[in-house]
C-alpha positions as CSV (number, residue, x, y, z in Angstrom):
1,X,104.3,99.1,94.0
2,X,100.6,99.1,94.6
3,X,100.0,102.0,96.9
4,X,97.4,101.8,99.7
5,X,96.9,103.9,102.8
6,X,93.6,101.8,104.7
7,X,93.1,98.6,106.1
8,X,90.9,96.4,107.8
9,X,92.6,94.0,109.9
10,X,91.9,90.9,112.5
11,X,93.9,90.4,115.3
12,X,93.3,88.2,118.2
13,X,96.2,86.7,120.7
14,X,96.8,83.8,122.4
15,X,94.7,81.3,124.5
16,X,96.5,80.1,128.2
17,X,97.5,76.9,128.7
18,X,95.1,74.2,130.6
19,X,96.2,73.6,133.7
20,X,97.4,69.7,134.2
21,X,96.1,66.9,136.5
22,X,98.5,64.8,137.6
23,X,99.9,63.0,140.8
24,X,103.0,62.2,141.6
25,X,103.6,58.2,141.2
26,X,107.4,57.3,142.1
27,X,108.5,53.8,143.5
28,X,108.8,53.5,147.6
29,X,106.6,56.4,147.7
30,X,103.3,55.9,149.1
31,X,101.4,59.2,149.0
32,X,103.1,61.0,146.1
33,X,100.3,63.7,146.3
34,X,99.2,66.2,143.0
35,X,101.7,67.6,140.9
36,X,100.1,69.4,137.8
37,X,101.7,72.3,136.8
38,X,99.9,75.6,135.5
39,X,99.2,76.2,131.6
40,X,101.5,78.6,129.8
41,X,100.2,81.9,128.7
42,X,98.9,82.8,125.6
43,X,101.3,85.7,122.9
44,X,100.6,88.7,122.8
45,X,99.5,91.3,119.5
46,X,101.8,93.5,119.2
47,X,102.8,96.8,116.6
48,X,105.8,97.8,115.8
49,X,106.9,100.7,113.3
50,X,109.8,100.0,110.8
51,X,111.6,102.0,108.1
52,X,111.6,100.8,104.7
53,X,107.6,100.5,104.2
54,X,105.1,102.9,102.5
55,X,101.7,101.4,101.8
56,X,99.8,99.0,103.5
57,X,99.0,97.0,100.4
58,X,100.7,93.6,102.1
59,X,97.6,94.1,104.6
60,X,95.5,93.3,101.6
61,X,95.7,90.1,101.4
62,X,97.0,88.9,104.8
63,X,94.2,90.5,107.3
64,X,93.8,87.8,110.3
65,X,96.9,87.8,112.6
66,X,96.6,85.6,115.8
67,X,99.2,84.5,118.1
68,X,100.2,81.2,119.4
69,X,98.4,79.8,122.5
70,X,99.7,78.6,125.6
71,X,101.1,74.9,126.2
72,X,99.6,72.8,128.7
73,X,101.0,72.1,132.2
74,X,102.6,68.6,132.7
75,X,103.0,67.1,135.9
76,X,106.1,67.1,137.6
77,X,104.8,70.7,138.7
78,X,105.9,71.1,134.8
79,X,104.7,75.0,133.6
80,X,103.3,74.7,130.0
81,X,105.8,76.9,127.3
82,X,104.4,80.4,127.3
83,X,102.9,81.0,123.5
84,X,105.5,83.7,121.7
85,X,104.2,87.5,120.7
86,X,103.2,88.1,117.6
87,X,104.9,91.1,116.1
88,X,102.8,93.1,113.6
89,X,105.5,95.2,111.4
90,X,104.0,98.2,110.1
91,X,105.2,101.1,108.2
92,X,106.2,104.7,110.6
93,X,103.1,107.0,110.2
94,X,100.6,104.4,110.7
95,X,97.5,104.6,112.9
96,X,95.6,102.1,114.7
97,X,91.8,102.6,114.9
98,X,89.2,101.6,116.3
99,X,86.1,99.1,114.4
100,X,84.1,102.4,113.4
101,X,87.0,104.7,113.4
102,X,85.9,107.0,115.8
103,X,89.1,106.8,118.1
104,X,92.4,106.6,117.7
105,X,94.6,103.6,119.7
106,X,98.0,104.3,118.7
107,X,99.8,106.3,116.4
108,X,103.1,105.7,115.1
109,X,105.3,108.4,113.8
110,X,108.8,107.5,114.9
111,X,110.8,104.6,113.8
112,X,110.9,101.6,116.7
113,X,108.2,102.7,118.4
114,X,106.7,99.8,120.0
115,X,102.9,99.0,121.4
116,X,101.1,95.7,123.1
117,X,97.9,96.1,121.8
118,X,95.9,92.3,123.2
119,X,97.6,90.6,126.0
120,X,97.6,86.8,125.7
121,X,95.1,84.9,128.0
122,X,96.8,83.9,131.3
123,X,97.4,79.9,131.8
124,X,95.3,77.9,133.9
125,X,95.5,76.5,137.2
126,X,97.1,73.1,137.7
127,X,95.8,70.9,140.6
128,X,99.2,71.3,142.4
129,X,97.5,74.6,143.2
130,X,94.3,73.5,144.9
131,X,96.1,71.4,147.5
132,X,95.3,71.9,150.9
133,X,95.4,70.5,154.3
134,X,91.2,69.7,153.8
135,X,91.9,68.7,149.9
136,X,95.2,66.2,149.5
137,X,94.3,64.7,146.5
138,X,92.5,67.8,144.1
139,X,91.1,66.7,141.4
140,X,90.2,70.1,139.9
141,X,92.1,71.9,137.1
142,X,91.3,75.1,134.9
143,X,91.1,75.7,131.4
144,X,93.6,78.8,130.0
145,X,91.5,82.0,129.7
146,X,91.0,83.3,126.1
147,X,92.9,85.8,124.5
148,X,91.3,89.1,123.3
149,X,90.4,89.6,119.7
150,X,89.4,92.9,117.8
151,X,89.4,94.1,113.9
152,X,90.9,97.7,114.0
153,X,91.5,100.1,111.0
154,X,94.9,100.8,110.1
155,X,95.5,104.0,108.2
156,X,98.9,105.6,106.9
157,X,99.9,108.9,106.9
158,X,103.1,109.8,105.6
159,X,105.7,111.2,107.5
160,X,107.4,114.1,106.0
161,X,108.4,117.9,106.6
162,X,106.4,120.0,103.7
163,X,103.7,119.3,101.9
164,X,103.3,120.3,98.2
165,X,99.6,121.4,97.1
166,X,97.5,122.9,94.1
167,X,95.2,122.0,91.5
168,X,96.2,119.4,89.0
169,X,98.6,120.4,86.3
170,X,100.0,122.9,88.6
171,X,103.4,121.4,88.4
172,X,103.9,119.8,91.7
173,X,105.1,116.7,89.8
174,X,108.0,118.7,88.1
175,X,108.7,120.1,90.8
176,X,109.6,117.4,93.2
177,X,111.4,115.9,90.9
178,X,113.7,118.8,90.2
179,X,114.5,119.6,93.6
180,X,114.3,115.4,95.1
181,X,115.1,111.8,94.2
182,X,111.6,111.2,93.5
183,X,110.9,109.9,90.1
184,X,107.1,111.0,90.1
185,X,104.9,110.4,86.6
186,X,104.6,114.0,84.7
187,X,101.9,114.5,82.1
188,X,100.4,117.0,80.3
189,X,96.8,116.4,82.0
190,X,95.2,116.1,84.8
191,X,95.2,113.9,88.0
192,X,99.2,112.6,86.6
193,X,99.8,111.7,90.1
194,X,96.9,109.3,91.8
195,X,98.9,108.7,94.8
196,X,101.0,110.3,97.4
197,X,104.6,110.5,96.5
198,X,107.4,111.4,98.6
199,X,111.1,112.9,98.1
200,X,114.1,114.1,100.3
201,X,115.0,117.5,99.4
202,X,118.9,118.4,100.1
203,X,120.0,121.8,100.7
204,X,122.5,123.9,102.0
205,X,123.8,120.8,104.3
206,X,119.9,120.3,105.1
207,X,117.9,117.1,104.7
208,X,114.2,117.1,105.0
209,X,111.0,114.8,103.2
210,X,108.8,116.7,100.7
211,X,105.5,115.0,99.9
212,X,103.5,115.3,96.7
213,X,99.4,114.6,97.4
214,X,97.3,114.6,93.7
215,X,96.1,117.8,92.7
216,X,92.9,119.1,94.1
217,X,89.5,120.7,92.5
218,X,86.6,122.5,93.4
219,X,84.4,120.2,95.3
220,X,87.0,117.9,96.7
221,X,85.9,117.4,100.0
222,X,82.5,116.4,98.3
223,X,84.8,113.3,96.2
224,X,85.2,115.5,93.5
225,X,88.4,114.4,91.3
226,X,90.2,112.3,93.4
227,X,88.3,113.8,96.4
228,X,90.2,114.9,99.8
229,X,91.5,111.6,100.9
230,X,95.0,111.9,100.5
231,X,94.7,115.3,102.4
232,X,95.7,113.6,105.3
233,X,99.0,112.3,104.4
234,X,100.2,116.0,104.9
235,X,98.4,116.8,107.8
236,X,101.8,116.0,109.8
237,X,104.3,118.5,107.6
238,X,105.1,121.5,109.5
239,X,104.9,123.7,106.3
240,X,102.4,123.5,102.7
241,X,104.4,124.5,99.7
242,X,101.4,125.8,97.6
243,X,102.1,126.2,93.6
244,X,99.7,128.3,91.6
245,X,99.9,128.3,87.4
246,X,101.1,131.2,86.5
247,X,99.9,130.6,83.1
248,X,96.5,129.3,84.0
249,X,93.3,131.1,82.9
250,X,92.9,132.7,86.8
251,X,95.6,132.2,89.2
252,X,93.9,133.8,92.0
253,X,90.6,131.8,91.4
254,X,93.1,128.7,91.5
255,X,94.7,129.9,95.0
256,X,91.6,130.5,96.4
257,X,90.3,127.3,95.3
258,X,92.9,125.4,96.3
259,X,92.6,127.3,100.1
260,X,89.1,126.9,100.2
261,X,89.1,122.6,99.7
262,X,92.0,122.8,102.8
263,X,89.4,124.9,105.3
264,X,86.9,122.6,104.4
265,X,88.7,119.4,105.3
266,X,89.8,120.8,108.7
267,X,92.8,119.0,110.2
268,X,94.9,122.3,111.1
269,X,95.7,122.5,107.2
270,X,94.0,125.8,106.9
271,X,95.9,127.3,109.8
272,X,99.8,125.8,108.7
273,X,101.7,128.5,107.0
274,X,102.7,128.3,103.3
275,X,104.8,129.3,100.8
276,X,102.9,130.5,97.9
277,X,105.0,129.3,94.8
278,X,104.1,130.8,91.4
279,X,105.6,128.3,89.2
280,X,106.4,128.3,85.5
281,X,107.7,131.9,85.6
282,X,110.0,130.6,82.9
283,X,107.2,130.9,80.7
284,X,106.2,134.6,81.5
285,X,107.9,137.9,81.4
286,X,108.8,139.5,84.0
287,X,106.6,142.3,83.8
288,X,103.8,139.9,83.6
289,X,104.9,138.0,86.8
290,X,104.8,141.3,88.9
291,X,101.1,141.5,87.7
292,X,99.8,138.1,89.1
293,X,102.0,138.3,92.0
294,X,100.2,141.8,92.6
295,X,96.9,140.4,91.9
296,X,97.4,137.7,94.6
297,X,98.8,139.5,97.2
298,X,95.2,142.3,96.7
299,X,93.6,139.1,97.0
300,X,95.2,138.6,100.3
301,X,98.8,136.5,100.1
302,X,101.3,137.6,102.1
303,X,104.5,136.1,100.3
304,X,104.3,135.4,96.5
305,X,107.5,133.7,95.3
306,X,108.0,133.2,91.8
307,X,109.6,129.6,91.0
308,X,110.1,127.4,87.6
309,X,110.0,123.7,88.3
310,X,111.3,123.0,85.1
311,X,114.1,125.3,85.6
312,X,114.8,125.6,90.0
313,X,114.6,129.3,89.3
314,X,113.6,130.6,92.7
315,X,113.8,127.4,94.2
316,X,116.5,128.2,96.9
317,X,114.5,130.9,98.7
318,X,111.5,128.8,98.6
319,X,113.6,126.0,100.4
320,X,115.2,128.0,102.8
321,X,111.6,129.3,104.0
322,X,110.9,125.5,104.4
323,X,113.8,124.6,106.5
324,X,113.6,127.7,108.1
325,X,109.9,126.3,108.9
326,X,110.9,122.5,109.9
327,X,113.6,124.0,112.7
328,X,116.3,121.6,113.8
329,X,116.0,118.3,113.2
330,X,113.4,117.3,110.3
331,X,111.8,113.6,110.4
332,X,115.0,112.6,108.5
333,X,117.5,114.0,110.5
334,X,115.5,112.5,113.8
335,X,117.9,110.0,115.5
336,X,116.7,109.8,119.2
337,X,114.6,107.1,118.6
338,X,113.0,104.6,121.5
339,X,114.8,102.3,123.1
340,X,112.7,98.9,123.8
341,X,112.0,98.3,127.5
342,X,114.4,95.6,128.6
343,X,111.2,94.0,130.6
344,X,109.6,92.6,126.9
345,X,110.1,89.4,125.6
346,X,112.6,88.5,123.3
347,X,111.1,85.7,121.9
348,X,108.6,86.7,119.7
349,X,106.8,86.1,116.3
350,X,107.3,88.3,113.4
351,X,105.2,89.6,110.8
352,X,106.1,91.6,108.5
353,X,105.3,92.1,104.4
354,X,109.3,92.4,104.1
């Protein structure tokens, strides 16, 4: 599955209704009098957040949603069918934004959560409705009132508990594997993963969402590498699960590097606590692993754990620190979810790239 976390869609909703003109014409009555009824009102746009999707790639191809307009009135004081809702499924963690991104509508982050985003155009006015004692026989009618219409930005950001980060070939891939069901790529060079990846981690009777973001270089927040634009898919998890190299050239340099690219894109990641992971200590002696751990925390760590993804070594006290971290209930465990208001319709129109 093509993975993609911005889109650019249309959405307008419904037209009312025209309002009839019509007068009542029955036998043995002589002054039947008007009778059109009112135009029905146009559907609605609305979101709603569902489980089972990860990408907004279906919004590719399908980016103009409108809804159904109103029916016309009839006489008979006949009210014109209202035109049904159109339901826009997306997936839980998406945001709705405005043309030039600068504010943001609605964010979903919970599965069920529901939001009318353009109200249908109200019907018009049938000449029933212009009778009077000075007007018997009105003539007059109105057209339905147009529906709103706006293009809005969608953009995805995953839900999940911890967030694994480092430079490329740190081992993050390994490592989510190992301790998840995710079956992320592993290679040995850079930028393996190109895409966010996510996994549920289960321990000790536990359940929480680990997500894997590609690896990050000096100058990412200038689009270096990949750049910074999957930063944001972690800027929701509650903990950063940051892996250093132990067998890289500098693994200081590589923390600080790493720290540095998170300040710079702002967000609140600078100030979320990690765990810093020193992974592949199945490669190094133990001696040797003292050393760097030393070096990092002069450097100004205050928790140096040393881990194998390859192996789990070290990998329980790491995820304890992250449940410990994610409290209660993690976005897995979640089950108060939002009930829909009994007052919406229950005829509506789905869409949905299911």
């Amino acid at each position: 599955m093509h993975f993609l976390d911005q889109a650019k869609i249309y959405v307008s909703s419904g037209q009312g209704g025209p309002g009839a003109v019509s007068f009542r014409r029955e036998k043995y009555i002589q002054y039947g009098g008007p009778d059109g009824g009112n135009g029905g009102k146009g559907g609605d746009i609305i979101f709603l957040a569902v489980e089972g999707l990860n990408t907004l790639i279906d919004f590719r191809y399908a980016q103009h949603f409108k809804a159904p307009r109103g029916k016309g009135g009839a006489g008979r004081n006949r009210t014109g069918a209202g035109g049904v809702d159109l339901v826009v499924k997306v997936p839980v963690g998406t945001q709705i934004l405005s043309e030039d991104k600068g504010h943001v509508l609605f964010d979903f982050t919970r599965e069920g959560q529901r939001a009318m985003f353009l109200e249908g155009g109200i019907g018009g006015r049938g000449n029933a409705s212009y009778k009077s004692s000075t007007n018997r026989a009105p003539r007059q009618h109105q057209p339905g009132e147009p529906g709103e219409e706006a293009a809005v930005w969608l953009r995805l950001k995953l839900i999940a508990d911890a967030g694994l980060v480092g430079l490329p070939n740190a081992g993050k891939s390994t490592m989510i594997n190992k301790v998840t069901n995710a079956n992320a790529k592993v290679g040995a060079y850079p930028f393996t993963t190109i895409h966010p990846q996510l996994g549920v981690v289960r321990h000790k009777s536990r359940e929480f969402v680990l997500a894997d973001i590609p690896g990050l270089i000096e100058g990412a927040a200038e689009g270096a590498g990949i750049g910074d634009r999957f930063l944001g898919h972690i800027e929701r998890c509650k903990i950063l699960l940051h892996l250093v190299d132990a067998t890289g050239d500098d693994p200081v340099a590589a923390w600080k590097t790493v720290c540095k690219e998170l300040e710079q894109y702002g967000g609140g990641l600078a100030e979320k606590p990690q765990i810093l992971a020193l992974n592949k200590a199945d490669l190094l002696d133990d001696e040797l692993m003292e050393s760097i751990a030393s070096d990092l925390k002069k450097a100004g760590a205050e928790h140096v754990l040393p881990v194998s993804g390859a192996t789990g070594d070290g990998m329980d006290e790491a995820l304890d620190k992250i449940i410990e971290a994610v409290g209660e209930n993690s976005s897995i465990e979640q089950k108060d979810l939002p009930v829909a208001s009994p007052q919406e319709k229950d005829t509506t129109k789905d869409w949905s790239p299911l």
